[in-house]
C-alpha positions in Angstrom: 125.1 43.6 129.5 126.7 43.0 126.3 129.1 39.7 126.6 132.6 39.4 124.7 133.5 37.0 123.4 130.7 33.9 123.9 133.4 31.8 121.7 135.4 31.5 125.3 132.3 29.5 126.8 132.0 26.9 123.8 136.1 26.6 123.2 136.0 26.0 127.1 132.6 24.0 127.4 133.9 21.6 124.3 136.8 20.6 126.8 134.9 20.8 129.7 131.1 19.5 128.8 130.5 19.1 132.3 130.6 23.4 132.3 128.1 23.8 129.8 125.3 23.8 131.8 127.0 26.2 134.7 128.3 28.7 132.1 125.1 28.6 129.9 123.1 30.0 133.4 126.1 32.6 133.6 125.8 34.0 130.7 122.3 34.3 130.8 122.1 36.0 133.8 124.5 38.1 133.0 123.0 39.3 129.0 119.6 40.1 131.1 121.1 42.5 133.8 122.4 46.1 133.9 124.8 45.9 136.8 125.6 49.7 137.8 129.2 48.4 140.3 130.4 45.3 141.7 128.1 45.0 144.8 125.3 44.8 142.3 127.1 41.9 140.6 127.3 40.2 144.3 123.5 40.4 145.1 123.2 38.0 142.0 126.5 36.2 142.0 127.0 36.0 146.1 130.9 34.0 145.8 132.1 36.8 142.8 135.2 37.8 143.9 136.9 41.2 142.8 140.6 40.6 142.2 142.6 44.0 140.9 140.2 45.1 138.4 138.8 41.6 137.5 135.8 40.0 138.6 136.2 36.0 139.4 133.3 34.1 139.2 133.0 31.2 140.8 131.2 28.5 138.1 130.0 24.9 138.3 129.8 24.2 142.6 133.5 25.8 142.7 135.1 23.7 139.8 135.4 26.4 137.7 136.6 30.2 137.4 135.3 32.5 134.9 137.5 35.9 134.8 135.8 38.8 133.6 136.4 42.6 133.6 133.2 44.6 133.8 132.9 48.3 132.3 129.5 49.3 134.3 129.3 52.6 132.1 129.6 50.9 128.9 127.5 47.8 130.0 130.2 45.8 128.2 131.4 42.3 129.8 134.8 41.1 129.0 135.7 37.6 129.4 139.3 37.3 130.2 139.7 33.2 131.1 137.7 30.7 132.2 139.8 28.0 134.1 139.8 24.8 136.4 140.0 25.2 139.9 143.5 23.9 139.6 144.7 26.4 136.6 143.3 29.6 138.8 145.5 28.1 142.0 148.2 28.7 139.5 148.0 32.3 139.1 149.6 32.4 135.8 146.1 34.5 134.7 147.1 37.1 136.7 150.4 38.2 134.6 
């Protein structure tokens, strides 16, 4: 899968260091894979959640959330937000 924008994980990962490591994995899990629909992105990532059109992933024991729309037929990866546990309670990614 193709990943925009990586620039999300270091912005995010030079406030967060403790991420890094979580979100490094992510990412490279996700750039070696061709996921075809979400239950495909499950069998790898067993806690992603599909919100609307979003997938949530769950990063970092549960600390984190990395928001993500997925276009399966163009094998393109968007990331939308990654946030603390406590910014995703807020919702304010949803608007």
């Amino acid at each position: 899968m193709h990943i925009i924008t990586r620039k999300r994980i270091h912005e995010f990962s030079s406030k967060h260091p403790d991420a890094n490591n979580p979100l490094t994995h992510w990412y490279k899990e996700v750039k070696r894979r061709r996921f075809a629909n979400f239950a495909q992105v499950r069998q790898v990532f067993p806690s992603a959640d599909l919100v609307g059109s979003l997938i949530v992933f769950n990063i970092g024991g549960n600390k984190y959330r990395l928001i993500c729309a997925i276009h399966f037929n163009r094998d393109l990866v968007y990331i939308r937000a990654i946030l603390t546990h406590q910014e995703y309670e807020r919702s304010k990614w949803k608007e």
